[in-house]
C-alpha positions in Angstrom: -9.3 12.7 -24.8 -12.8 10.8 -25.4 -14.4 13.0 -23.3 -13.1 16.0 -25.7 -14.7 14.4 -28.4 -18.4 13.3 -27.5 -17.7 10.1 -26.4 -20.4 8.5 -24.1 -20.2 9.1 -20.4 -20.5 5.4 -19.2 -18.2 2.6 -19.5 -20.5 0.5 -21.7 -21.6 2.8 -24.6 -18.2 4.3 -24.3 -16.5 0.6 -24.8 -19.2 -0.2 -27.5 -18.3 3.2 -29.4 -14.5 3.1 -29.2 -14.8 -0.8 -30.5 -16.5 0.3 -33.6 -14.0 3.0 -33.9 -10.8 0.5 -33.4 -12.5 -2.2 -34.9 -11.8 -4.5 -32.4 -14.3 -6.9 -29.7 -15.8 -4.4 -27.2 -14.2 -6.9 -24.5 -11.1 -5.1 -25.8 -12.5 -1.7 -25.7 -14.0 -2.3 -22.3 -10.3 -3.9 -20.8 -8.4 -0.6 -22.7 -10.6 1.7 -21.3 -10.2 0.4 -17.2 -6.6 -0.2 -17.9 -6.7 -4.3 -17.5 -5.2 -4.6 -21.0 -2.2 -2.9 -23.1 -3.2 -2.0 -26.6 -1.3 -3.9 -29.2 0.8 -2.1 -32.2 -2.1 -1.8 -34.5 -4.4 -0.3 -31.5 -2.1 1.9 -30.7 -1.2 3.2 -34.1 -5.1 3.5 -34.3 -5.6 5.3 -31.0 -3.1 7.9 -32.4 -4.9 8.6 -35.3 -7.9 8.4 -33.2 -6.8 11.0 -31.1 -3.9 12.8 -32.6 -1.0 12.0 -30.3 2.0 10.1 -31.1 2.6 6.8 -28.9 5.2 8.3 -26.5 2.5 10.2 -25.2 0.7 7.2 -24.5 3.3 5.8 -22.7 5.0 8.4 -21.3 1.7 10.3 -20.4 1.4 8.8 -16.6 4.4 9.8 -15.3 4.1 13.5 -16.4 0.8 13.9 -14.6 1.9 12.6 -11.2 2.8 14.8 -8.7 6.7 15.1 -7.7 5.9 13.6 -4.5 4.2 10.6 -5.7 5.5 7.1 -4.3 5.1 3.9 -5.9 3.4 1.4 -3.1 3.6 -2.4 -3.1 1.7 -4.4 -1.3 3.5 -7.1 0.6 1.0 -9.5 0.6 -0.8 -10.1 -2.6 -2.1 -7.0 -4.1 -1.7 -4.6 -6.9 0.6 -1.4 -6.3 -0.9 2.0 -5.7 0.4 5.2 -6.5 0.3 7.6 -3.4 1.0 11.3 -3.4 1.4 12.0 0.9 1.6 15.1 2.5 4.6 16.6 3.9 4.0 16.9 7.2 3.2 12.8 7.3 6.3 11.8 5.9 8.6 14.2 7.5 11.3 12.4 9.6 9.5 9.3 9.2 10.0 8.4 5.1 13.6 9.0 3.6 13.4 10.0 0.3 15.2 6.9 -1.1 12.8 4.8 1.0 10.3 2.5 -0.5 6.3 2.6 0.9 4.9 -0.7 1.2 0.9 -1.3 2.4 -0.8 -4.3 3.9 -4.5 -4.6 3.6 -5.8 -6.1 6.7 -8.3 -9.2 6.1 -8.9 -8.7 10.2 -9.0 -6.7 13.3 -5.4 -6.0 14.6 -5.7 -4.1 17.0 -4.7 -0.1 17.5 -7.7 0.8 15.7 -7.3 -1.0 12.7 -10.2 -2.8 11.2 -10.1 -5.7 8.0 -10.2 -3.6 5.0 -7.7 -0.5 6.2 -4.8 -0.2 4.5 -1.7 0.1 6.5 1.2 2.0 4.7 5.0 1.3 6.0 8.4 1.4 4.8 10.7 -1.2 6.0 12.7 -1.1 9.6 16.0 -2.6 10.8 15.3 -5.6 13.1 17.7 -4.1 15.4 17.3 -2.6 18.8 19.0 0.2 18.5 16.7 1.5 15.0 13.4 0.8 16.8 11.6 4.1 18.7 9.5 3.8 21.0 5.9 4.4 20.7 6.4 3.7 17.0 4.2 1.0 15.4 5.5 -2.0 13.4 4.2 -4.6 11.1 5.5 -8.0 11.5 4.8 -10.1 8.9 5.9 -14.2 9.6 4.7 -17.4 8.7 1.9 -17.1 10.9 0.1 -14.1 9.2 0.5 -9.7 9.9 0.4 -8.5 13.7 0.7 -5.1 14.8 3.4 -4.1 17.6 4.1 -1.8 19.6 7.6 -0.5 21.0 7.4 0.3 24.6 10.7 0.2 25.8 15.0 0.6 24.3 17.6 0.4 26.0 21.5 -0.8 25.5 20.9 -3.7 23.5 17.5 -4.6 23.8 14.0 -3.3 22.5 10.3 -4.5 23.4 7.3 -4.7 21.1 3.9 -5.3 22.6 0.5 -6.0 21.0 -2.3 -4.2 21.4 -3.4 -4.8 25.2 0.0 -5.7 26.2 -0.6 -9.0 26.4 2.2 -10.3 24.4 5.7 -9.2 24.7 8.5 -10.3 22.2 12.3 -8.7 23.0 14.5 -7.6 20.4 18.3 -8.4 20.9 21.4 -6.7 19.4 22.9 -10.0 18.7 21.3 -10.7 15.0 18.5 -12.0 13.6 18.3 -15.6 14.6 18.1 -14.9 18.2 15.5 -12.2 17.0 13.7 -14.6 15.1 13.9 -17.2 18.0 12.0 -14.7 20.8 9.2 -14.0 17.7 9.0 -17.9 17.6 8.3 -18.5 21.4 5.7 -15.6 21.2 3.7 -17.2 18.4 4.2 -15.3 15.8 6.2 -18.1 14.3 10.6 -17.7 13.1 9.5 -17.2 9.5 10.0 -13.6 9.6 9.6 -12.3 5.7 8.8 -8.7 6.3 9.5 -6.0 9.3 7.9 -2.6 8.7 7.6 0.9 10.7 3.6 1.9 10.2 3.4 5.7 9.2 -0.1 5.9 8.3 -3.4 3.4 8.2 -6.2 4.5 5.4 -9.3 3.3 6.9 -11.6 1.3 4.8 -14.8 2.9 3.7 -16.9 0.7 5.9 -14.9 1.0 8.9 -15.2 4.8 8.6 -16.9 5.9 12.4 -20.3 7.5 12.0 -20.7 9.1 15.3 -18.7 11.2 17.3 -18.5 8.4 20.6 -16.9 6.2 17.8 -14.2 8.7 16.3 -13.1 8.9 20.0 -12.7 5.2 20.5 -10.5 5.4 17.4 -8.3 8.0 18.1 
C-alpha cells in the first residue's frame, strides 16, 4: 500500500516518512514496518485513513494471501514459526493433512548431509516399532541435544535406528516408552526424550549451499 503511494523504497526514509505521517517515534514506524510491533488503536485507526482500508483488512489480510496449502511451522527448539507453502509431491504419503510440521535449525553437523544452519522440517512420529519405516530419517530430540537416525531394520516388535556411519545403534521395543527411553539412555542420547520426529525435508542453509559439482555429489 506504501509502495502505491510514493513511499520511499528503503526501510529508513520509508520509517522516517510514515512517522511523520502517524505522528509517532520512527522506532515505531521502523518496528510496524518489519513486523516486530502491533500497531495500537490510534495507529491503526490512523493507518486506515492513511490507506483507506478498514482494520479487518489489516488483520485478516495475512491469511487471505497464503496459499491453501500453506502450513504453520514451529520450531522445536527456540525459534520463531515459519509459514511454508510445500509442494505436493513432497508431502504426499509422508504429511497427513491434519498433521503439524515442525523444523529444527541445526547449530552443528549431524550427519546425512546436514550442516549447522539447515533447517530440518518434520512432523511428529510414534515411538513405536511398528510406525517406524525403514530408510526413513528421524529426529530425536533428548536431554542431550538433536541427533539424526536412521531406521535400518523392523520386524515383529522391534525397530533399529542408526546414526550416520552406523556407529550407534539404539532398538526400539513394542513394550512402551520407558523401555524405549531406557535403550536411548544406554546409547547416549540420554532418557529425556521431549521430541520424536519423521524428517521429510532439510532446507540447506545459504552457506552450506555446494558450489561445485564434486560437492553436490557428496551431498546427495
Amino acid at each position: 500500500m506504501l509502495d502505491q503511494q510514493g513511499y520511499p523504497a528503503s526501510i529508513r526514509d520509508r520509517s522516517k516518512a510514515l512517522s511523520i505521517r502517524l505522528g509517532v517515534f520512527e522506532s515505531v514506524a521502523s518496528a510496524l514496518l518489519t513486523g516486530s510491533e502491533m500497531p495500537d488503536y490510534d495507529v491503526l485507526m490512523n493507518l486506515c485513513e492513511l490507506t483507506g482500508k478498514n482494520p479487518g483488512w489489516f488483520l485478516d489480510a495475512g491469511k487471505e494471501t497464503l496459499p491453501a496449502r500453506t502450513k504453520l511451522v514451529r520450531c522445536v527448539g527456540p525459534g520463531e514459526e515459519l509459514a511454508i507453502c510445500l509442494p505436493t509431491t513432497l508431502c504426499e504419503g509422508r504429511v497427513d493433512e491434519q498433521q503439524a510440521l515442525n523444523y529444527y535449525r541445526a547449530v552443528r553437523a549431524m550427519g546425512f548431509g546436514v550442516k549447522g544452519g539447515d533447517f530440518i522440517l518434520t512432523v511428529d512420529a510414534e515411538l513405536q516399532p511398528q510406525a517406524l519405516a525403514k530408510g526413513d530419517l528421524y529426529l530425536v530430540g533428548s536431554e542431550h541435544g538433536y541427533d539424526i537416525r536412521r531406521c535400518v531394520h523392523t520386524g515383529g516388535d522391534r525397530a533399529a535406528l542408526t546414526t550416520f556411519d552406523g556407529k550407534q545403534v539404539q532398538t526400539i521395543r513394542k513394550h512402551g516408552l520407558r523401555e524405549v527411553q531406557a535403550d536411548f539412555q544406554d546409547s547416549g542420547l540420554g532418557n529425556d526424550l521431549h521430541h520424536f520426529g519423521k524428517i521429510i525435508a532439510v532446507l540447506k542453509g545459504a552457506d552450506n549451499l555446494p558450489t561445485t559439482a564434486e560437492a553436490w555429489d557428496l551431498l546427495v
